[in-house]
C-alpha positions as CSV (number, residue, x, y, z in Angstrom):
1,X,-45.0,-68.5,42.9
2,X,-42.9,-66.0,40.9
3,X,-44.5,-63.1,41.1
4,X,-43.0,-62.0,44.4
5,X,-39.7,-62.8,43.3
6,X,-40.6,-60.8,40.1
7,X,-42.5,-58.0,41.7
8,X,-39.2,-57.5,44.0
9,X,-36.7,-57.1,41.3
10,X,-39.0,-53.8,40.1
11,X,-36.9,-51.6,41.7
12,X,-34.0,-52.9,40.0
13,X,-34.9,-52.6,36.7
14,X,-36.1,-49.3,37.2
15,X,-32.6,-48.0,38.6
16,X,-30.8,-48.0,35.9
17,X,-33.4,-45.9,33.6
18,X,-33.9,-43.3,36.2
19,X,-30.1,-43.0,36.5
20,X,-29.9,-42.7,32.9
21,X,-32.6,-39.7,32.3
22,X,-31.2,-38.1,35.1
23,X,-28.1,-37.9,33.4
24,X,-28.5,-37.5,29.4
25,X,-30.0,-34.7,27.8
26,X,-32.5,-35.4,25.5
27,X,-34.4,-33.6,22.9
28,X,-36.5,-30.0,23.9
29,X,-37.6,-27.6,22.5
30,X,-34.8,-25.4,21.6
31,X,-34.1,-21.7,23.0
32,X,-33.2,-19.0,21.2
33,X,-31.7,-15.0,22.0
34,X,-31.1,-13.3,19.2
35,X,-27.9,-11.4,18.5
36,X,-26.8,-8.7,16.0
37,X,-26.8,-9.4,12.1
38,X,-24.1,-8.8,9.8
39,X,-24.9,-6.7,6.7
40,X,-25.0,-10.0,4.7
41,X,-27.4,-11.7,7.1
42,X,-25.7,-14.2,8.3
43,X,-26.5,-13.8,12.5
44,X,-23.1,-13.2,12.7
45,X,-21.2,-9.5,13.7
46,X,-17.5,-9.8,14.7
47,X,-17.3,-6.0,14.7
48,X,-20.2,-5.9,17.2
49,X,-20.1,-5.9,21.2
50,X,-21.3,-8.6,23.1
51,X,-25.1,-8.0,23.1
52,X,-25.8,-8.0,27.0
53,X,-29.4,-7.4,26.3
54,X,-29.3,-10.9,24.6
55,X,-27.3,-12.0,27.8
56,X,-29.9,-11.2,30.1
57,X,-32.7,-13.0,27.9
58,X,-30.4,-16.2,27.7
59,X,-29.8,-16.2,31.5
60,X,-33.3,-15.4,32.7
61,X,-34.5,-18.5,30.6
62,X,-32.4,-20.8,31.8
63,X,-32.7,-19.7,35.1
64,X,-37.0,-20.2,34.8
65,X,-36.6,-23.3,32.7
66,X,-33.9,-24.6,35.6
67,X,-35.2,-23.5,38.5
68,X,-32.0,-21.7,39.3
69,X,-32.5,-20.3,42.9
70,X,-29.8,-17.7,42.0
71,X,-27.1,-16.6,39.7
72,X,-24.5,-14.0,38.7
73,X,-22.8,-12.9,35.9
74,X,-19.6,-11.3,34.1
75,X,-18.8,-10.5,30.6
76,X,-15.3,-9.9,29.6
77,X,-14.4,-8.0,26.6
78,X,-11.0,-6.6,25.4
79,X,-9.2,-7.7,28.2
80,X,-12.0,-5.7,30.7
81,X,-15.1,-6.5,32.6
82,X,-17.7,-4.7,30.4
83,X,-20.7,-6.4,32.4
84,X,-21.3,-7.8,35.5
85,X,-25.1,-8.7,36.8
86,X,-27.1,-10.6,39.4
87,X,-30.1,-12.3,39.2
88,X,-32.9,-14.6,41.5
89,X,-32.0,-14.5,45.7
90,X,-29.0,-14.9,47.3
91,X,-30.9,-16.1,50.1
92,X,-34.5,-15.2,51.7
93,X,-35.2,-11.3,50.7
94,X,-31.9,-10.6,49.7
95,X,-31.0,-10.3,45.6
96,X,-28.7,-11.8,44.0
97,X,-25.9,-9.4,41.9
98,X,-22.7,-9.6,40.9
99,X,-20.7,-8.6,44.1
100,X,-22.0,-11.6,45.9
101,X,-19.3,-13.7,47.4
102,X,-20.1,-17.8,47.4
103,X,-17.9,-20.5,47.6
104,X,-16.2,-21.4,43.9
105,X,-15.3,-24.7,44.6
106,X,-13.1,-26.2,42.1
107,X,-12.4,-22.9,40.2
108,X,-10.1,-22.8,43.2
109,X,-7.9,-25.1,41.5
110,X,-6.1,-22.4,39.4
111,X,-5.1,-20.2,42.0
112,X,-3.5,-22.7,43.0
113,X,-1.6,-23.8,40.6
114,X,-0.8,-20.0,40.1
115,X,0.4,-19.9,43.3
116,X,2.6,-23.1,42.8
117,X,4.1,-21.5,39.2
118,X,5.1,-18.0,40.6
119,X,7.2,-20.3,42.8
120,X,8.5,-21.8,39.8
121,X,9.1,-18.5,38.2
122,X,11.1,-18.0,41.5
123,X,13.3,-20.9,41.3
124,X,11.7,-22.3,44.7
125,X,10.2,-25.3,43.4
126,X,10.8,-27.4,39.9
127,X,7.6,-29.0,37.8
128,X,9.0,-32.2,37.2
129,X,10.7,-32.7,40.7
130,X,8.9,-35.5,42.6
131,X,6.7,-33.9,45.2
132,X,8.8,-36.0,48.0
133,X,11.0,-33.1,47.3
134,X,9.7,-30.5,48.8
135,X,6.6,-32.7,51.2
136,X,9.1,-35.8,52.4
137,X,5.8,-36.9,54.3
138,X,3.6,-37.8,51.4
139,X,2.8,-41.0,50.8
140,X,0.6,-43.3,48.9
141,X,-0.4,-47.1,48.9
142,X,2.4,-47.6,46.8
143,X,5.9,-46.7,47.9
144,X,7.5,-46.9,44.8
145,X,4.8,-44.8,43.1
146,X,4.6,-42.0,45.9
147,X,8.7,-41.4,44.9
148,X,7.2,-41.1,41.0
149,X,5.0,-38.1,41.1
150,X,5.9,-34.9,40.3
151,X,4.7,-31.8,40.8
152,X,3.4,-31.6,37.4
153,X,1.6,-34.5,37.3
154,X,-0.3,-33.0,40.3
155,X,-0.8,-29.9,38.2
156,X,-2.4,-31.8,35.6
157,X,-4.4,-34.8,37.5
158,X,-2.0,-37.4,36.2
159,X,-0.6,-38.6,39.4
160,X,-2.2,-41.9,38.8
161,X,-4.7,-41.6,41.8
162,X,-8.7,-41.5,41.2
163,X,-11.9,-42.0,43.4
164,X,-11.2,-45.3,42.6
165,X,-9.1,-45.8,44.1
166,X,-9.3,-43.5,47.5
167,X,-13.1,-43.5,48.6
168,X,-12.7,-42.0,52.1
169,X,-14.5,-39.1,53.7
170,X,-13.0,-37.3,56.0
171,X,-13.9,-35.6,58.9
172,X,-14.7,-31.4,58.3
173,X,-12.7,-30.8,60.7
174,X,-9.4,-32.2,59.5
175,X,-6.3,-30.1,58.8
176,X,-5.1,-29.8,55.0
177,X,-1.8,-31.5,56.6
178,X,-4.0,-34.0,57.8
179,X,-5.8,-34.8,54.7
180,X,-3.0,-34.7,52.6
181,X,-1.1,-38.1,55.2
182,X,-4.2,-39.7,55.0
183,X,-3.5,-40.1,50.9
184,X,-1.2,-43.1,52.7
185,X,-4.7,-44.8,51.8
186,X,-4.9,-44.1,48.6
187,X,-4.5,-46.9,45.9
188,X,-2.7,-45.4,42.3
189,X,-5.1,-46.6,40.1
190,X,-2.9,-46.0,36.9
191,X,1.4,-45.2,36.5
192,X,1.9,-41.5,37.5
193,X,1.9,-38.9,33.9
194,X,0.3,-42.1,31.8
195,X,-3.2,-40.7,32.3
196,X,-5.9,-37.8,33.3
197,X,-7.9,-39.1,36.3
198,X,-9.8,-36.1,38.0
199,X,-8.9,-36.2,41.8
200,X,-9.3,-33.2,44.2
201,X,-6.6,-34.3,47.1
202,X,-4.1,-33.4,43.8
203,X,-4.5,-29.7,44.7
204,X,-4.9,-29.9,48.2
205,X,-1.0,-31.5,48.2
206,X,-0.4,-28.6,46.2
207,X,-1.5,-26.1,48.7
208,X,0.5,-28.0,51.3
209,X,3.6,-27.9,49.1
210,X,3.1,-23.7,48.8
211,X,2.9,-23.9,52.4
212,X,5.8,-25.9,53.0
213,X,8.1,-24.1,50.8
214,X,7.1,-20.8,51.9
215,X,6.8,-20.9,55.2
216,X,3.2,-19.2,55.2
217,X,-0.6,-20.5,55.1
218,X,-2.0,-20.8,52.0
219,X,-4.5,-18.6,52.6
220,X,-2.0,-15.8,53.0
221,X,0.2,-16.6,50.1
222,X,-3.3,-16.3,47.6
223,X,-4.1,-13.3,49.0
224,X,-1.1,-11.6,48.8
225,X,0.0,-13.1,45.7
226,X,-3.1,-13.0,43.6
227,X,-6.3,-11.7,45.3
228,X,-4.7,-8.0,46.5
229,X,-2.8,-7.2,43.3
230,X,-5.5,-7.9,40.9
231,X,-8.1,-6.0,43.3
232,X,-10.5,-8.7,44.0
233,X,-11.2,-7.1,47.6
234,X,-14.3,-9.6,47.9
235,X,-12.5,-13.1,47.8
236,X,-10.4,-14.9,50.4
237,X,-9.2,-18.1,50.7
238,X,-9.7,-18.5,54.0
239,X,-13.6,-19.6,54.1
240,X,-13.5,-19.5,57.9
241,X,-13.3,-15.2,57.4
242,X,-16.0,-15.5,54.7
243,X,-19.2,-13.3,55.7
244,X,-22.5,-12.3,53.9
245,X,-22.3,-15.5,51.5
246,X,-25.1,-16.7,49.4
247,X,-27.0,-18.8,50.8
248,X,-26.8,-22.3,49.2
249,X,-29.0,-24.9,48.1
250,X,-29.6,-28.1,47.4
251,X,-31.8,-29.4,44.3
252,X,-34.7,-32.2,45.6
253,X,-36.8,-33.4,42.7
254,X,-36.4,-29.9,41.2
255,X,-37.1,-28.1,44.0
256,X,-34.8,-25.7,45.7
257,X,-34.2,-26.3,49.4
258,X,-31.4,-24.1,51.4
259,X,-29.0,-25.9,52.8
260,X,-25.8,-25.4,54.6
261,X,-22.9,-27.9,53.6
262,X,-19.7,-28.8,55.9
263,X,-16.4,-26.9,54.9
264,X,-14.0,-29.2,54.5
265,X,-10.5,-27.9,55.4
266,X,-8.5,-30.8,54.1
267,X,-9.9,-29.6,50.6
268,X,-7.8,-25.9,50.7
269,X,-6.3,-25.8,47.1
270,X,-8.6,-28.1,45.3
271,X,-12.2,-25.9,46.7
272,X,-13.3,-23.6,49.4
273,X,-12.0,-20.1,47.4
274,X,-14.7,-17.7,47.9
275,X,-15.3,-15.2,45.3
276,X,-17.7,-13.1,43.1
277,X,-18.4,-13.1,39.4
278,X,-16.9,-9.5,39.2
279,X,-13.7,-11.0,41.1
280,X,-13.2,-13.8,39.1
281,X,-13.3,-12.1,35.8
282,X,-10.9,-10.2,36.9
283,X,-8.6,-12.9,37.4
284,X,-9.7,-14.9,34.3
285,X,-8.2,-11.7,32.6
286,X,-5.1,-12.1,34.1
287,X,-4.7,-15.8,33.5
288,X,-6.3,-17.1,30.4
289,X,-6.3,-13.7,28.1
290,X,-3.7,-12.9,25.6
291,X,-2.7,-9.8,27.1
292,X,-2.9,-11.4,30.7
293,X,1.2,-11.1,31.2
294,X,0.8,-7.4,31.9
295,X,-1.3,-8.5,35.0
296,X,2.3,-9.6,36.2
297,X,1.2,-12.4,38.3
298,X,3.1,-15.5,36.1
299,X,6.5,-15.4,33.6
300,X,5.0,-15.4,29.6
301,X,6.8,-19.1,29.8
302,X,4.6,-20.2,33.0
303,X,1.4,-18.5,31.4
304,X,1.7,-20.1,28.1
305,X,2.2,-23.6,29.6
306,X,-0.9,-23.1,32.2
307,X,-3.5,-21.8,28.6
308,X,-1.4,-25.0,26.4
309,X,-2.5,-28.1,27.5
310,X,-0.1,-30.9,25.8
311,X,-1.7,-32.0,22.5
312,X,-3.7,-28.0,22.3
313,X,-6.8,-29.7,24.1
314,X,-7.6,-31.1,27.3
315,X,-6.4,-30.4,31.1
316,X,-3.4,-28.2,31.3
317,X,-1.7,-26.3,34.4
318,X,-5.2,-25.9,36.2
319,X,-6.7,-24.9,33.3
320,X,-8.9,-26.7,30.6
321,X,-8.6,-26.1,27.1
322,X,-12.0,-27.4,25.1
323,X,-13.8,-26.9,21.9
324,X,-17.2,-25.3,21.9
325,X,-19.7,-25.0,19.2
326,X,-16.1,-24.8,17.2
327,X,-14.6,-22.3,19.4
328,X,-11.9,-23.2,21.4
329,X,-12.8,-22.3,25.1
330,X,-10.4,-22.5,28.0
331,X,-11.1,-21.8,31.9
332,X,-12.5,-24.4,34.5
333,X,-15.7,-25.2,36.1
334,X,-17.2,-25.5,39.7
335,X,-19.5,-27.6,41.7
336,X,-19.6,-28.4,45.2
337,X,-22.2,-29.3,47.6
338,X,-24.7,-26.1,47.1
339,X,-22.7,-24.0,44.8
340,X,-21.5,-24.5,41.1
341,X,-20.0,-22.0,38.5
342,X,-17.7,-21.6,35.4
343,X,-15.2,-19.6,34.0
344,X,-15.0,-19.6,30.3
345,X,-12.7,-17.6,27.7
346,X,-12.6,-17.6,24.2
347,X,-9.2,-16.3,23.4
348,X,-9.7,-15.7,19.6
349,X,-12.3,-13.0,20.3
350,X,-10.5,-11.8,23.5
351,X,-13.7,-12.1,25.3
352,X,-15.2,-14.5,28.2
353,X,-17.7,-14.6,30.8
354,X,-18.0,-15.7,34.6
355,X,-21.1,-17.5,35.6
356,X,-21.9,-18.2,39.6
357,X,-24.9,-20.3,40.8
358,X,-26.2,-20.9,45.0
359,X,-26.8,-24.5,43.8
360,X,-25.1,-27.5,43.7
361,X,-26.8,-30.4,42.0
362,X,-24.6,-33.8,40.3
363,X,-27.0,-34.9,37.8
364,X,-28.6,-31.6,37.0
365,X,-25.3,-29.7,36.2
366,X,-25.3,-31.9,33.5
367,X,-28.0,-30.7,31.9
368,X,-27.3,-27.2,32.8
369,X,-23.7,-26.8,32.7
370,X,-23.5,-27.6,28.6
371,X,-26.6,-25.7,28.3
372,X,-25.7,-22.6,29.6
373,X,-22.0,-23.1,28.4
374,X,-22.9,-23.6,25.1
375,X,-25.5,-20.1,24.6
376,X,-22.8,-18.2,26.3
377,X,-20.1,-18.9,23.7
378,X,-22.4,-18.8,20.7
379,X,-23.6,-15.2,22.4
380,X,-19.9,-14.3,22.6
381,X,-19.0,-15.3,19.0
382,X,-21.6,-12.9,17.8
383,X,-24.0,-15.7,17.1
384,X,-27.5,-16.4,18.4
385,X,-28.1,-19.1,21.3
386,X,-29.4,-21.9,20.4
387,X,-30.0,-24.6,23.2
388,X,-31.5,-27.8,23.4
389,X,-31.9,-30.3,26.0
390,X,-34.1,-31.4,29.0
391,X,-34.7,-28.8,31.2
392,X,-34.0,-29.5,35.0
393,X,-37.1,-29.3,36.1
394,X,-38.6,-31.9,33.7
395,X,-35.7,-33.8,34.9
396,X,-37.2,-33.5,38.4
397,X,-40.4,-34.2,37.9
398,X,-39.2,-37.4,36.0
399,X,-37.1,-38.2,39.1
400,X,-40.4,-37.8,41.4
401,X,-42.2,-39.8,38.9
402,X,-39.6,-42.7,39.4
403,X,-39.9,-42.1,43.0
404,X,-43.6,-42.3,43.8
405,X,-43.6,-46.0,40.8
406,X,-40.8,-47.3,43.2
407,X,-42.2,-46.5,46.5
408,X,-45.9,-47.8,44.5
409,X,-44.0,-51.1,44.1
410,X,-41.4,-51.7,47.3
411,X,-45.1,-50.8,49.5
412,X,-47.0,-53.5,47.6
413,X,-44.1,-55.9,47.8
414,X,-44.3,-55.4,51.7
415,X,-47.9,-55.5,51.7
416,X,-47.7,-59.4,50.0
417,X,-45.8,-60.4,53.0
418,X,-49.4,-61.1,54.8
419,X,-49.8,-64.2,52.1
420,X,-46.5,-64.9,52.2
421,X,-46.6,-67.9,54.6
422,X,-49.9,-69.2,52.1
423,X,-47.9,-69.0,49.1
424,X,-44.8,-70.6,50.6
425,X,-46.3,-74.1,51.4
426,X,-47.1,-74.7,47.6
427,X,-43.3,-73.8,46.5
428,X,-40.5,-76.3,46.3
429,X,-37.8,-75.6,48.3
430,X,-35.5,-74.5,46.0
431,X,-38.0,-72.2,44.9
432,X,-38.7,-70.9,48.0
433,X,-35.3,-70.1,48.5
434,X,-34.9,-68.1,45.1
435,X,-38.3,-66.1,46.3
436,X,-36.4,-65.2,49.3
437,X,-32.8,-64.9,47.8
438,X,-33.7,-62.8,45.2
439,X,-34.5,-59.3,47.8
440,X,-31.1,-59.6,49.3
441,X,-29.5,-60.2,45.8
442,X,-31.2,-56.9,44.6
443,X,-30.4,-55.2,47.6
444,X,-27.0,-55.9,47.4
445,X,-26.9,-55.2,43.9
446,X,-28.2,-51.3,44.1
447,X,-25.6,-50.9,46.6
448,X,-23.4,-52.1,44.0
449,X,-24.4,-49.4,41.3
450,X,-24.0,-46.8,43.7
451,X,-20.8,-47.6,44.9
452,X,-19.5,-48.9,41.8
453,X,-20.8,-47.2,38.9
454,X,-21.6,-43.9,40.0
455,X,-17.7,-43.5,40.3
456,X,-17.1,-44.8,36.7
457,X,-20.0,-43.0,35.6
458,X,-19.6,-39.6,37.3
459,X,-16.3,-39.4,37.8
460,X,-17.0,-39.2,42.0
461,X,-16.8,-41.2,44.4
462,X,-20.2,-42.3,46.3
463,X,-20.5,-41.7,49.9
464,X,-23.9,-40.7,51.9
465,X,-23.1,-38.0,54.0
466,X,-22.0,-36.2,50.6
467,X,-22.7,-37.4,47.3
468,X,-26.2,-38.8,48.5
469,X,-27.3,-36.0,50.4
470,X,-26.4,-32.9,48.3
471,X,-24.9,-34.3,44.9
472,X,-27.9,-37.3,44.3
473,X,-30.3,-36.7,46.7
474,X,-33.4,-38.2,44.7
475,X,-31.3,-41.2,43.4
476,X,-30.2,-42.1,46.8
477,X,-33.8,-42.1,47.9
478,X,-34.9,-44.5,45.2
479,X,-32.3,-46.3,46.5
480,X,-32.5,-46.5,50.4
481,X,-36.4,-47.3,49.2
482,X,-35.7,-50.3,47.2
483,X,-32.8,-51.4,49.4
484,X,-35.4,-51.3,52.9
485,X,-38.0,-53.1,51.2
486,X,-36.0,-55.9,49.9
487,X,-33.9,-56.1,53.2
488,X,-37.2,-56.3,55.1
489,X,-38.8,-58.3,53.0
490,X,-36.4,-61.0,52.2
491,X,-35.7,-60.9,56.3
492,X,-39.2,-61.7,57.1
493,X,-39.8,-64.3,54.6
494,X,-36.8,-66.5,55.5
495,X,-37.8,-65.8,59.5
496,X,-41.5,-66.9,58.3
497,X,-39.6,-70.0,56.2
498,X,-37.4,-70.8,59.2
499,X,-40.2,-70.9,61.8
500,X,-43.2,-72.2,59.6
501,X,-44.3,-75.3,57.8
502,X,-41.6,-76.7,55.7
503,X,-43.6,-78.2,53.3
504,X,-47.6,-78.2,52.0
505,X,-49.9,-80.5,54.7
506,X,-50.8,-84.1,53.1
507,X,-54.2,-84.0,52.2
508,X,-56.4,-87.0,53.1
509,X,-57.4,-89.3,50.4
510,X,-61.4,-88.7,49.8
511,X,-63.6,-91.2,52.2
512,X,-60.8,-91.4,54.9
513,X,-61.6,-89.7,57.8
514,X,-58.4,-88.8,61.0
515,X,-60.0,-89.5,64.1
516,X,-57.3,-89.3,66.9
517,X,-54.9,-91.9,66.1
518,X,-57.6,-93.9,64.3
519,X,-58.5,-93.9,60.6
520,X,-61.9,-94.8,59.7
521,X,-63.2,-95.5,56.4
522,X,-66.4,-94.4,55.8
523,X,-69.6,-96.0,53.4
């Protein structure tokens, strides 16, 4: 009978949709915050300030049509921060503003590679030296290609290294020197400075090699070197001294849910700065502005090729260069276990804006990353913000809707196990063995997505302990479901096949009755 085998395979079909709505934006109705209007009427005032009034209405929107638990802001203007606001909880009974610090997670990655510049200023280390130059100790899979990477191609995430190609976890606990000789794993998944493949151990090599070459932590050279001479008394990069943090959360099905996620230490350089929206304008200023060489912290050579990536657009020196609504936009985002953020200039009108959220959520910062990216720069170019797309709780209550039609179907899939053994008999064997092979083939084939295409997909690699529990909580769920049920049931009916009948009893022709070991005919 085909139905069980049918019925099974629900899950499995269902997968791919829910992965794909959790991920696309699709058509909503559209918000708007209305800006100043030119004398001609066309929405657009470049002689005008950045309306913040208009900034608050944008912000508090997406924050209700998000479920944002909490988020901070700062507007920069003219080379200055002109406005800098909280909003929501930073935890239970405590407000959010924009003095409090969280974890930035990758926005860490510039400070880095500022730090690694002002040593190139110095003459201490050399962009397109091979990193064995100054770290003798690293290594990858591939001898040959751990002598070919420089320094640069670390900068810019062309190393030739990807999640693809390095899918371990490490323990919190482990040093960044640690980390950083465990890379001897990693498999180069393209030729080092051939192409951009997004991979966080390239910055925590980076903080070893400031390290190494000075002598110092990395900790110590940030904060001496950037965080204390631009004033941003409420970062460090030591997340071990950190205090009075936002509390973080984790997004289930829409719903926020604090959360503490593991610090990983092997990560120093690529995440785990800890900052504040009014901090890190401060240093967006001095890094990605036109007059940001007076902050002094980088040569008008090294600041020029950080803001420049090669071809104008793309991933620079720790910096990203994109266009926007036709603007071009530099800066980098953030997201990490329960906290996410950007950092965004638009040089041409010397203005920008820091944005900090206590959430960290895979699927739904790609909903409301664009989203609040793209009313932010149209607010900043004197325009009005208009955004479309799926809000994230929609998204969630989709994602619940997939999850209560899945668990509908994997609990009436186990409940058909009682007629199993009835429904056996009258299949072939063949058959029978389809009906059975069919659960472990979709079982196995879930695990596949996951571990396969969520990489190629998402650009990170899947693991449980991470990725499934804070990154794609409700998608792992849908997952574990369907997997459980198909592994149970495709276990009990080959037990039930094992042990049972092989085959339908023969039925006795009509008039013929077995007595004992005698047949007798009757009439």
């Amino acid at each position: 009978m085909r139905t069980s085998a049918s019925t099974s395979r629900v899950p499995l079909l269902l997968w791919p949709l829910v992965l794909v709505a959790s991920v696309l934006s699709v058509a909503a109705p559209a918000f708007s915050a209305t800006a100043g209007t030119d004398a001609f009427g066309s929405g657009v005032d470049t002689r005008a300030a950045v309306d913040t009034r208009a900034v608050d209405h944008f912000l508090e929107a997406q924050i209700s049509r998000h479920g944002i638990p909490g988020l901070s802001v700062a507007i920069i203007e003219d080379g200055q921060v002109r406005y800098a606001r909280g909003y929501g909880r930073a935890g239970p009974d405590r407000p959010m503003t924009a003095n409090t610090p969280q974890p930035i997670a990758s926005m860490t990655k510039p400070f880095t590679a500022v730090a690694v510049l002002q040593l190139v200023d110095e003459g201490l280390v050399e962009l397109d030296a091979p990193v064995q130059t100054y770290l003798p100790e690293f290594e990858v899979a591939d001898p040959k290609v751990s002598a070919e990477i420089t320094v640069r191609d670390l900068l810019q995430h062309t190393s030739g290294l990807s999640d693809l190609g390095y899918r371990r976890l490490l323990d919190p606990v482990t040093s960044l020197e640690q980390g950083v000789r465990d890379l001897r794993h990693a498999e180069p998944t393209a030729r080092p400075g051939e192409a951009f493949q997004y991979f966080n151990p390239n910055y925590a090599i980076l903080a070893l090699l400031v390290q190494k070459v000075t002598g110092r932590p990395y900790a110590e050279v940030v904060a001496d070197r950037i965080l204390t001479p631009l004033g941003m008394s409420d970062s460090t990069a030591d997340p071990d001294s950190s205090q009075h943090l936002a509390q973080g959360y984790v997004k289930l099905f829409g719903m926020a849910i604090p959360l503490d996620a593991p610090v990983r230490r092997y990560r120093d350089g690529a995440g785990n700065l800890v900052s504040t929206a009014a901090d890190l304008a401060r240093f967006a200023i001095a890094v990605g502005m036109p007059s940001g060489a007076s902050a002094g912290l980088l040569s008008e050579a090294s600041l020029h090729a950080m803001q420049n990536p090669p071809g104008g657009l793309g991933y620079g020196l720790g910096w990203q260069v994109t266009e926007e609504n036709g603007e071009r936009v530099s800066g980098h985002d953030g997201l990490r276990p329960t906290y996410s953020g950007q950092m965004a200039l638009l040089p041409e009108w010397n203005r920008g804006y820091v944005v900090l959220m206590n959430q960290g959520h895979l699927a739904e910062s790609m909903l409301v990353f664009p989203q609040i990216r793209a009313g932010m720069v149209d607010l900043l170019s004197g325009r009005d913000a208009h955004v479309e797309g799926l809000s994230a709780r929609t998204m969630g209550w989709a994602l619940l809707a997939g999850f209560i039609l899945i668990a509908f179907f994997s609990v009436r899939s186990l409940l058909r196990l009682r007629t199993w053994q009835r429904r056996r008999i009258a299949l072939s064997r063949r058959r029978q063995a389809w009906a059975i092979g069919s659960h472990f083939l979709t079982a196995g084939l879930l695990l596949g997505l996951m571990y396969r295409a969520v990489p190629m997909l998402l650009g990170q690699a899947y693991n449980l302990s991470e990725v499934g529990l804070y990154y794609l909580p409700e998608v792992t769920l849908m997952v574990a479901v369907s997997v459980v049920t198909d592994l149970v049931a495709g276990t009990v009916m080959l037990a039930l096949a094992v042990t049972g009948h092989p085959t339908a009893p023969v039925e006795t022709p009509v008039g013929v009755t077995d007595v004992g070991s005698r047949t007798q005919i009757s009439g």
